[in-house]
Backbone as a ProteinNet text record, in pm:
[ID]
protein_1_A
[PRIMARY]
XXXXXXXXXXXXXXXXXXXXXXXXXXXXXXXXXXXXXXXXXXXXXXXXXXXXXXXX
[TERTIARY]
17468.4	17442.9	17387.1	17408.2	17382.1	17315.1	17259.5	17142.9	17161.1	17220.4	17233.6	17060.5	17048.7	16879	16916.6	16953.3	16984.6	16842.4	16837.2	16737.6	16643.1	16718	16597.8	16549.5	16548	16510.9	16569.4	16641.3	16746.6	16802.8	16817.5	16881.8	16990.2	17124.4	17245.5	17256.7	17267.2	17281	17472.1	17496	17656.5	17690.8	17840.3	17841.7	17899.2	17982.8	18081.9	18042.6	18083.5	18042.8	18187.2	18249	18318.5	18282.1	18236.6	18170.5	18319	18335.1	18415.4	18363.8	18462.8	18423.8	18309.7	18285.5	18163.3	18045.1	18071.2	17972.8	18061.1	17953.6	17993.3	18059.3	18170.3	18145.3	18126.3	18128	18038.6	18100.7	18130	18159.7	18099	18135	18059.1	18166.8	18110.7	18150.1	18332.7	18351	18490.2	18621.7	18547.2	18613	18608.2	18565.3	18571.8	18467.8	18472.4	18422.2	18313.7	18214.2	18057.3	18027.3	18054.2	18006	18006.9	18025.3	18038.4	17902.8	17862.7	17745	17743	17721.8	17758.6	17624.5	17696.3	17613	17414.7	17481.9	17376.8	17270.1	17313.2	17242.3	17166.8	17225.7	17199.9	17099.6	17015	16888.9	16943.8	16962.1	17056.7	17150.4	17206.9	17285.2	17242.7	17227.6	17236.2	17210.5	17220	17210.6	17040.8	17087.2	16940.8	16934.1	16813.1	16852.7	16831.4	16814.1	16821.7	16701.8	16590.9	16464.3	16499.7	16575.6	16587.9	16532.6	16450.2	16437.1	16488.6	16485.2	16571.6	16560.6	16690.5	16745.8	16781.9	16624.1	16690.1	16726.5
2367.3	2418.8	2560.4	2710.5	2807.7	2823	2918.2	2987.1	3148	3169	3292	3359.7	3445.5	3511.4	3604.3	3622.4	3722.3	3850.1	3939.1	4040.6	3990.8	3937	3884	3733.2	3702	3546.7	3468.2	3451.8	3312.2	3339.5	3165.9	3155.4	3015.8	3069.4	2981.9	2940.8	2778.1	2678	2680.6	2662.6	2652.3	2626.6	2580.5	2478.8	2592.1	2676.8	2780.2	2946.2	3026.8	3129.6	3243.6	3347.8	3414.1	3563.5	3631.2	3780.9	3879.9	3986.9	4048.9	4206.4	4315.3	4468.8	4452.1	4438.4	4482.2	4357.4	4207.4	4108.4	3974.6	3878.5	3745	3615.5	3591.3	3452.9	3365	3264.5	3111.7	3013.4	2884.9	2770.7	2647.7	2554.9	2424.7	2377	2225.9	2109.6	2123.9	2151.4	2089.3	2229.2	2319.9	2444.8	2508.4	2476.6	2542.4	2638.1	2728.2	2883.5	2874.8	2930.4	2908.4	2996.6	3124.6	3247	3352.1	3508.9	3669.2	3712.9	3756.2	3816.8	3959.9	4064.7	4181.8	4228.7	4276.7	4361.3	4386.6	4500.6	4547.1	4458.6	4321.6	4175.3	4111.5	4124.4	4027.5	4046.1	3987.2	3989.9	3937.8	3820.6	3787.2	3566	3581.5	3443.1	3413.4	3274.2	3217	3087.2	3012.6	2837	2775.6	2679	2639.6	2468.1	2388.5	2264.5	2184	2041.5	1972.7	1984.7	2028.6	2129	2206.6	2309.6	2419.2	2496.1	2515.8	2558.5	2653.7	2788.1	2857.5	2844.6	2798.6	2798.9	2931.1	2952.2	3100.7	3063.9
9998.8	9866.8	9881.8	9828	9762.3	9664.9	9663.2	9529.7	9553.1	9384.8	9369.2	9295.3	9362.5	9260.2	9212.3	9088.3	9011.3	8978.9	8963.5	8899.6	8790.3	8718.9	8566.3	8612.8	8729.1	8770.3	8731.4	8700.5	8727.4	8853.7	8855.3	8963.6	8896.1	9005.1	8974.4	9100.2	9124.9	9261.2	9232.6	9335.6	9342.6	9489.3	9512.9	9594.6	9702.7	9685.4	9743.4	9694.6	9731.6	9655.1	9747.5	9681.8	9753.5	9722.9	9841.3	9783.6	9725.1	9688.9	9628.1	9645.6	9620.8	9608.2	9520.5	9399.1	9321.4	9294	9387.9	9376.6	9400.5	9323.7	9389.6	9278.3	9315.9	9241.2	9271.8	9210	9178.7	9175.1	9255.5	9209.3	9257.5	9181.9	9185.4	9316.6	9325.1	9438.4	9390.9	9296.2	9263.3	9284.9	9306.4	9279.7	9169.3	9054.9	8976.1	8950.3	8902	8848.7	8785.8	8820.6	8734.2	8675.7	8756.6	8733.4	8812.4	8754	8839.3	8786.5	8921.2	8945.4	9006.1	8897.6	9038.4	9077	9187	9304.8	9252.5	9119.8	9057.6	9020.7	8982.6	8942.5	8996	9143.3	9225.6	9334	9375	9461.4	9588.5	9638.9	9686.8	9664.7	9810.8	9756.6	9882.7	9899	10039	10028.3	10146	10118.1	10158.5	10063.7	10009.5	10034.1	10052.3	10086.4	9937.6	9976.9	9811.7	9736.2	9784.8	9713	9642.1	9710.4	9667	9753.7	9826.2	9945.4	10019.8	10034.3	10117.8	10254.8	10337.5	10449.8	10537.2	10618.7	10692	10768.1
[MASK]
++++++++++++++++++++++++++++++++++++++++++++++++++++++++

């Protein structure tokens, strides 16, 4: 599992994530599309355990 930290504090958990030229998108367990996050937004993404927990 992934956690995106966006700038205004949210954060979006997602299962996959694929980076891109201007940021990242988002998807759940199934493949489907959660959400684009760009660059400018984003604090960062990385995987996280079932806490939530960041995994360095």
């Amino acid at each position: 599992m992934f956690k995106a930290q966006l700038s205004d504090g949210e954060q979006i958990r997602c299962d996959e994530y694929e980076i891109e030229e201007v940021g990242v998108r988002l998807f759940d367990g199934d493949g489907d599309f959660l959400a684009f996050v760009p660059f400018a937004h984003l604090l960062w993404v990385g995987r996280v355990d079932e806490a939530g927990r960041t995994l360095w």
